[in-house]
N, C-alpha and C positions, 0 to 999 in steps of 0.2 A: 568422542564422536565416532564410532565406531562404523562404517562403511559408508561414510562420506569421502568420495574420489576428489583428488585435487588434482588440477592441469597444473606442472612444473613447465617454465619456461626458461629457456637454454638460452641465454646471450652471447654469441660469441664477440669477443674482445680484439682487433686485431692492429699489433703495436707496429708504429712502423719506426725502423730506425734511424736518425739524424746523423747516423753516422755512417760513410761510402765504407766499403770492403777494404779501400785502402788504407782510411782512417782507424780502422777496427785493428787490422792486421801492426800496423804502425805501433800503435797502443800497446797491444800484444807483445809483441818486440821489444818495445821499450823496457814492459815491467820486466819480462824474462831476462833483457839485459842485467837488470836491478838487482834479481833475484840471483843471477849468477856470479856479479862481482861479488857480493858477501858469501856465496856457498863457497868460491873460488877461494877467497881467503881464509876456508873453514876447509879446505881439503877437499872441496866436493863440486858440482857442479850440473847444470842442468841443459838440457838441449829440447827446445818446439820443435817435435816430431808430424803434426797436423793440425790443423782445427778448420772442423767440417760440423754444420749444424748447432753451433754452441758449443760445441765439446772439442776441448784440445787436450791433447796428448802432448805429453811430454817423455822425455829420457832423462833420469836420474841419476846420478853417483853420490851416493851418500859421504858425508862429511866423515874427516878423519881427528877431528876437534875433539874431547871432551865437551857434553855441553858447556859446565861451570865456564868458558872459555871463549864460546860462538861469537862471534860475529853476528852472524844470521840471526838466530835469538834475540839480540839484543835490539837489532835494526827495527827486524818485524814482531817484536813484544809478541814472542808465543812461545807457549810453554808445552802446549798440549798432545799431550801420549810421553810426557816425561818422567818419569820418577826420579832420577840420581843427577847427581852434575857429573858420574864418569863415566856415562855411556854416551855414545855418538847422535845423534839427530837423527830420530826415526824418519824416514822418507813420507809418512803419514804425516807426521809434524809440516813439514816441508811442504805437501799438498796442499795442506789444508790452509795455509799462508797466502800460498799461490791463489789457489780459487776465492778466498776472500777478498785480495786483493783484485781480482780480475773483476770480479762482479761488483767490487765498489765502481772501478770507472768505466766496466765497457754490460753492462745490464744484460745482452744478449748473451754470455759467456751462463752456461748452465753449469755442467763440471768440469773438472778436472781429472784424467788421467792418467796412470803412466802406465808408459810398455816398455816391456822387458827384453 
């Protein structure tokens, strides 16, 4: 149908969250706790540096573990950016755990990321 014009109409969606800044931030907290006792016992460790707008930043130290060996790994079943079991836990790896797990319980949580 060839120059037949169609009106597109735009709904906007607007979610609101059940959950107070303090319950979010809590949340937050909590997992990072999670995530740092098993880096911790992998040589490594992570520190909540912000989170403003869905996006939190974090601080990294990469693990001193072989993976064959992790902790972390095995807690949070991820493999991804791995090739060997004797190299260390790429901080990609480790992100990308993070932001899954973030967005499974707190849905506002868009990325994740680290500064240097």
């Amino acid at each position: 149908m060839a120059g037949v014009r169609q009106k597109i109409r735009i709904k906007y969606i607007v979610i609101e969250s059940k959950q107070s800044n303090m319950e979010v931030d809590e949340s937050i907290n909590k997992i990072i706790t999670s995530f740092r006792s098993s880096l911790k016992e992998d040589g490594g460790d992570i520190e909540l540096v912000d989170f403003k707008n869905g996006i939190i930043k974090v601080r990294i130290k990469r693990t001193t573990v072989p993976v064959t060996f992790s902790k972390f790994l095995r807690e949070y079943k991820t493999r991804e950016g791995i090739s060997c079991g004797r190299c260390r836990i790429p901080t990609s790896t480790i992100v990308s755990a993070l932001e899954f797990e973030l967005k499974q319980k707190i849905p506002m949580i868009i990325k994740v990321e680290v500064e240097k």
